[in-house]
C-alpha positions in Angstrom: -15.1 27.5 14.2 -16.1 30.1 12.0 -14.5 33.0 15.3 -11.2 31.4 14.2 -11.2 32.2 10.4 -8.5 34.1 9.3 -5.4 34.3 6.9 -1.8 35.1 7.4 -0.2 36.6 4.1 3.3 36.5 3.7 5.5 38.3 0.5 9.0 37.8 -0.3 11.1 37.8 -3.5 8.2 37.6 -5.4 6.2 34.4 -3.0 3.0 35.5 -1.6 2.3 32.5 0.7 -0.9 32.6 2.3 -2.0 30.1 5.5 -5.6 30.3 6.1 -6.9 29.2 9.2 -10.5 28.3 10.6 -13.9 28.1 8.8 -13.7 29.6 5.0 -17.1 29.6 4.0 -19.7 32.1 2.9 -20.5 33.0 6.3 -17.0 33.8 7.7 -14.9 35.4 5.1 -16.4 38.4 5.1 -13.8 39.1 8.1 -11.0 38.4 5.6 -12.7 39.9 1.8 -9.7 41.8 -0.1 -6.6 41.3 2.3 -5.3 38.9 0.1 -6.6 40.5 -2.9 -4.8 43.6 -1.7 -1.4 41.9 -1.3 -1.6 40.4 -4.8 -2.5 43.7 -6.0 0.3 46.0 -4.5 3.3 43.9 -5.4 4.9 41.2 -8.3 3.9 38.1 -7.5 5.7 35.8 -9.3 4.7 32.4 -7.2 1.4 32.5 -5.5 0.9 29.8 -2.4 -1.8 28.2 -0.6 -1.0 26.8 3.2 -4.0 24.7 3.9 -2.6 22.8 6.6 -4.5 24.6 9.4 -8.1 25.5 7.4 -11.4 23.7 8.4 -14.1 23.5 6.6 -14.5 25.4 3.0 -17.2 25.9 0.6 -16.9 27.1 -2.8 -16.8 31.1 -2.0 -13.9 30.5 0.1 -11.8 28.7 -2.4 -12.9 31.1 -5.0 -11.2 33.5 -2.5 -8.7 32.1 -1.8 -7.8 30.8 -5.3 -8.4 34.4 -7.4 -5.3 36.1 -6.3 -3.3 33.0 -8.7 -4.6 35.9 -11.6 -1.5 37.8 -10.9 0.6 35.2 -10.2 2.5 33.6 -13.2 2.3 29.9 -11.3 0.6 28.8 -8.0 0.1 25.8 -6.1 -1.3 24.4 -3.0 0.4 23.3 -0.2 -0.5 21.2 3.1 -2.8 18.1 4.0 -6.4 18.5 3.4 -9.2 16.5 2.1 -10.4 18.2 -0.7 -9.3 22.1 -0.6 -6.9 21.7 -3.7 -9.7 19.7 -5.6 -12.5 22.5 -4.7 -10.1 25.4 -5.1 -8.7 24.3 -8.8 -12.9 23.5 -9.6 -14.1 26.6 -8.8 -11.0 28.8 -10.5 -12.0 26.7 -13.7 -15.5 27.6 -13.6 -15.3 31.0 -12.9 -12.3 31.5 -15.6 -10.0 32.7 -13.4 -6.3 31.6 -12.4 -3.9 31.0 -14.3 -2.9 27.5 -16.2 -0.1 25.5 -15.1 2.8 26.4 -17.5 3.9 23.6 -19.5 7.3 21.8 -18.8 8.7 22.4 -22.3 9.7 19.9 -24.7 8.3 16.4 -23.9 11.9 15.2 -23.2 12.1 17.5 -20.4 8.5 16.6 -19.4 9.3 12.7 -18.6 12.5 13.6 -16.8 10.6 16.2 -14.7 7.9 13.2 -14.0 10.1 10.4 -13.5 12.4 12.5 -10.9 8.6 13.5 -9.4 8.3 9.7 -9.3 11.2 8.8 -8.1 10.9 11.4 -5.3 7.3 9.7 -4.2 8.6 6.4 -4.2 11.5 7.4 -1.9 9.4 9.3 0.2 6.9 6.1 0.7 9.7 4.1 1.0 10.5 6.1 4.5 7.6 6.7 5.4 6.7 2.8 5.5 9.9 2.6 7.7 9.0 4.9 9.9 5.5 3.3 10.5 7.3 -0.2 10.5 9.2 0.8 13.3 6.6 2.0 15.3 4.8 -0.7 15.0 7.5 -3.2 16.0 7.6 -0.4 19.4 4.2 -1.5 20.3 4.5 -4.9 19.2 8.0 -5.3 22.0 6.0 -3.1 24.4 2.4 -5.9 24.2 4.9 -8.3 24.6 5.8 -7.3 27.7 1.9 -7.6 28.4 -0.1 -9.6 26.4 -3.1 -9.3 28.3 -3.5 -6.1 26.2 -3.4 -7.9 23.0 -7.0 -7.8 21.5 -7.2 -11.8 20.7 -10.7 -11.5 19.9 -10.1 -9.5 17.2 -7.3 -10.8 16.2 -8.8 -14.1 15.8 -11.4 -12.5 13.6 -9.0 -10.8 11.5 -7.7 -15.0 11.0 -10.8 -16.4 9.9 -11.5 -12.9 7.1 -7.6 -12.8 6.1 -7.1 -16.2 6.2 -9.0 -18.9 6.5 -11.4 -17.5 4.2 -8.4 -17.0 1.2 -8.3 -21.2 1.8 -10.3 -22.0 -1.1 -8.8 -19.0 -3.4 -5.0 -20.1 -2.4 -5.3 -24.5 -2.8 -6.7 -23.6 -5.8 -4.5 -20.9 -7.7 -1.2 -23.4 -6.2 -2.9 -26.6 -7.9 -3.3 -25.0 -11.2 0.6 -23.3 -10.7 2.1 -26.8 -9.9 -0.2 -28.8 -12.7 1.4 -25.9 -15.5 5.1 -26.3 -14.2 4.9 -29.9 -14.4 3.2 -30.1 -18.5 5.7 -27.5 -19.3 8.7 -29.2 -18.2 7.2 -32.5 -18.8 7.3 -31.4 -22.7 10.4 -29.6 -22.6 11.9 -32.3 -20.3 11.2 -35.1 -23.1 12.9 -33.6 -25.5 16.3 -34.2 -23.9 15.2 -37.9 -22.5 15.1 -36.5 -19.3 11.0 -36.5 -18.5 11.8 -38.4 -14.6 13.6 -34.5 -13.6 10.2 -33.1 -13.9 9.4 -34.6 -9.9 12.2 -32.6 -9.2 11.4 -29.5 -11.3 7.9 -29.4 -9.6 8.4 -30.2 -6.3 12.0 -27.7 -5.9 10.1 -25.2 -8.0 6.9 -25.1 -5.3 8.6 -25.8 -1.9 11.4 -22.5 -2.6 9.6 -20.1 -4.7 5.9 -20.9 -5.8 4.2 -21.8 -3.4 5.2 -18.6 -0.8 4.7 -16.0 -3.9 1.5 -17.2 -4.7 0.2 -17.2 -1.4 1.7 -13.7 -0.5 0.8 -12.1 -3.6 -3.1 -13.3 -3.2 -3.0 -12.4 0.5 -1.5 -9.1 -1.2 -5.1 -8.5 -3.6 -7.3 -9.6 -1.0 -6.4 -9.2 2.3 -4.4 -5.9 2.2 -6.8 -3.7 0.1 -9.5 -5.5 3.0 -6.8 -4.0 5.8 -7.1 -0.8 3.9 -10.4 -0.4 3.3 -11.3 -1.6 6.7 -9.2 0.9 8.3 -9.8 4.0 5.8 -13.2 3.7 6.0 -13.0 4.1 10.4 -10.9 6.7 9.6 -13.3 8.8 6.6 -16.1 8.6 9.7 -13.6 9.5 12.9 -13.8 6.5 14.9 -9.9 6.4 14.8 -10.1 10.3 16.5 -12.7 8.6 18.8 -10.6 6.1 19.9 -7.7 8.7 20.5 -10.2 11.0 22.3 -11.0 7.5 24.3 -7.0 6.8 24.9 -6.9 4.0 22.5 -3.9 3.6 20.5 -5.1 2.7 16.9 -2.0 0.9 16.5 -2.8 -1.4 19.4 -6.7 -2.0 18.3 -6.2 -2.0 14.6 -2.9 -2.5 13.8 -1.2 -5.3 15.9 -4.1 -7.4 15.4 -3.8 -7.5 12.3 0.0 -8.2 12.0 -0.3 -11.1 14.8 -3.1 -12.5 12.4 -1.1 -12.8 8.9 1.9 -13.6 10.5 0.1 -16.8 11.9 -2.1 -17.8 9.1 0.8 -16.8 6.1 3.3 -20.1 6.9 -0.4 -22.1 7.1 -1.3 -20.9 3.9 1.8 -21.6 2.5 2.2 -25.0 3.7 -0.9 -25.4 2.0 0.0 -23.8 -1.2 3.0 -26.2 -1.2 0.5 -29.6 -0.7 -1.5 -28.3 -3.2 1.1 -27.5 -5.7 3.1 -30.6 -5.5 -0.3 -32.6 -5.5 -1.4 -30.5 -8.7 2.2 -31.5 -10.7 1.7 -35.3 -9.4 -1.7 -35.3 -11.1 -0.2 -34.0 -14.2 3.0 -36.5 -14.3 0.8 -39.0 -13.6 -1.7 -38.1 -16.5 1.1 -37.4 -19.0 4.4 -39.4 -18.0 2.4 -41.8 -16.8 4.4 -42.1 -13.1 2.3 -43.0 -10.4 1.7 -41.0 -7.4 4.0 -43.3 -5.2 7.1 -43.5 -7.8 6.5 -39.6 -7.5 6.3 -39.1 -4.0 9.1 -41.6 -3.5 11.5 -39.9 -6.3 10.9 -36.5 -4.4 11.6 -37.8 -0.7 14.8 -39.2 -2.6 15.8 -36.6 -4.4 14.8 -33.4 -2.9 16.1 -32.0 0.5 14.1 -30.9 3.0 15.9 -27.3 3.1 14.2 -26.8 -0.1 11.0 -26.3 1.7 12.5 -24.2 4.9 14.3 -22.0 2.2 10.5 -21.0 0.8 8.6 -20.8 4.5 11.6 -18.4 6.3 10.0 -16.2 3.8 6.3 -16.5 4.9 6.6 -14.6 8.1 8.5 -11.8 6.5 6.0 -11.6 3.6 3.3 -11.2 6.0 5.1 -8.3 8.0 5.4 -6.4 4.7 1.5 -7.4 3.5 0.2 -6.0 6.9 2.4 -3.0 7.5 1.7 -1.5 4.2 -2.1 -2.4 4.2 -2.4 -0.8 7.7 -0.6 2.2 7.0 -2.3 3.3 3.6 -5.4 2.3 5.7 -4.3 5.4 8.6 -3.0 7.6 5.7 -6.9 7.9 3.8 -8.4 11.1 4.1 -11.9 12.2 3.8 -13.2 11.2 0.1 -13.9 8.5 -1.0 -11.2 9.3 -3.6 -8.7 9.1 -1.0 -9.7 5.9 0.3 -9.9 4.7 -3.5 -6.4 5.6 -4.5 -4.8 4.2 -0.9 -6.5 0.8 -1.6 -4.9 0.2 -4.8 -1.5 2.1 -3.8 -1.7 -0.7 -1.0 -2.0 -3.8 -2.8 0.5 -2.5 -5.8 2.9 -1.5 -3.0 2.4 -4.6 -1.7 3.3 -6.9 -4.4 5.8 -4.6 -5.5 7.7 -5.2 -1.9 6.9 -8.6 -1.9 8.6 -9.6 -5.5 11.6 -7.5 -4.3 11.8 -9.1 -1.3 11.8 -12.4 -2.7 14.2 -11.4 -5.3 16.6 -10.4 -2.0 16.5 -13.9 -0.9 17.5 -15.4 -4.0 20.3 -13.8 -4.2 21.0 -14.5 -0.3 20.4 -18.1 -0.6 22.9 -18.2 -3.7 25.6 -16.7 -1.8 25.2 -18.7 1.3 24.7 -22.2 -0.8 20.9 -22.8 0.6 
């Protein structure tokens, strides 16, 4: 690659952009040395810019090259998708005392309104961008429906078993202990007004709409999702995901759909689950503390408690697990080639995640409310 290196320099109104392309290492600048000194030099530079969407590889004489013009500039910054060019061009203009330092923002006033619009502009910009890979994935997803012999079942059966029958153990438990708190908090708080019987209702209503699908999406959320994304980032860090283009495999086919077909199977399981356990965890408790017996408890709860109660919490078990397996998988095809990269995706994954998910959930309250569920 190193026949390809080269740099296109562009000045106007004071922007010197530069686009480097090819190889920049010791052994192939010399073919480029001084042109963009030379346009730094012979005009005012007021905004200095780095293009690094279309450079290869780079060693630290190339980004001390490319990064030394910044001297004359009053502000510069680096532009494009690249693995590591910003990191190693900022690292070797601090070492060698050159560039100039990012000016300050001002006052610190204007310094959280700048960050919080730079946050709010991220957040929209994932928001779309999670769209946008939504939608393609529901593309495939209609297109393997029209032939599922192309559905990878093995793997997807794999992906069952590590996602969720293995998260079994972690989920039962976790909903026990949720139901066993809700029923010795209202049990106490309950008794204070006579009304200690409610409690079968306060558990059982409490775990069947909202507890027992949050819990289980939110652990799928820490422990299956970052999995997704490390799984996935880690093919992509070594290239097998540009292998399996070179092949003609669609990633989203081998990696993604499997995936999605997985959680959305084993997330109402789960959740039945988490229910059992959670009503079984607040029976224990009434029947330590109140001293009702597990058949006045089960019988008080078929009595008193309708069955749309627990529909109202699993509708929102297969939507959970669309959002828990789009996000994972797309951080997973968005990690570049650190393991910095892979780091921050995984925990932008399961944050993102939980984030969507409590939103989500917050969405259906209020839809439930209006339509009387």
């Amino acid at each position: 690659m190193g026949d390809d290196t080269g740099v296109s320099i562009e000045s106007e109104d004071g922007v010197l952009r530069v686009r480097p392309t090819g190889d920049w290492t010791v052994r192939t600048i010399r073919e480029v040395i001084g042109d963009i000194d030379h346009a730094a030099e012979h005009g005012e530079v007021r905004e200095y810019v780095i293009d690094v969407s279309e450079l290869g590889r780079m060693d630290t004489s190339g980004a001390l090259m490319l990064g030394r013009p910044s001297e004359h500039a009053e502000t510069y910054r680096v532009e494009g998708d690249h693995p590591y060019a910003e990191r190693l061009i900022n690292e070797a203009l601090e070492h060698h005392g050159e560039g100039c330092e990012k000016p300050h923002s001002g006052p610190g006033l204007v310094e959280l309104f700048e960050r919080t619009g730079q946050a709010l502009v991220t957040a929209f910009r994932e928001t779309y961008d999670t769209l946008v890979f939504f939608g393609r994935t529901v593309v495939t997803f209609g297109k393997l429906l029209a032939h599922p012999e192309k559905i990878r079942w093995t793997s997807t059966v794999h992906v069952m078993e590590q996602a969720g029958l293995n998260a079994l153990p972690i989920v039962a438990t976790l909903a026990f202990f949720i139901g066993a708190v809700v029923a010795f908090i209202g049990a106490n708080q309950l008794a204070l007004f006579g009304a200690s019987v409610f409690t079968v209702e306060l558990v059982s209503i409490s775990i069947l709409r909202e507890f027992g699908v949050i819990i289980t999406a939110i652990l799928l959320a820490g422990r299956s999702d970052s999995a997704f994304t490390a799984q996935i980032g880690a093919m992509r860090m070594q290239q097998e995901i540009d292998a399996m283009r070179v092949m003609g495999l669609d990633p989203y086919i081998v990696l993604v759909i499997p995936r999605l077909i997985a959680i959305l199977i084993m997330m109402p399981l789960l959740t039945f689950v988490a229910m059992l356990m959670g009503i079984f965890g607040g029976m224990m408790v009434v029947w330590w503390d109140l001293g009702f017996s597990p058949g006045y408890f089960i019988s008080r709860m078929y009595d008193t408690t309708a069955i749309g109660h627990f529909w109202a919490g699993i509708a929102k078990a297969p939507v959970f697990a669309i959002v828990i397996a789009v996000i994972g998988c797309r951080q997973g095809l968005n990690v570049g080639g650190s393991v910095e990269s892979l780091g921050k995706r995984t925990t932008a994954s399961v944050v993102q995640s939980i984030f969507a998910v409590v939103v989500i959930d917050a969405i259906f309250a209020l839809l439930y409310l209006e339509m009387g569920v």
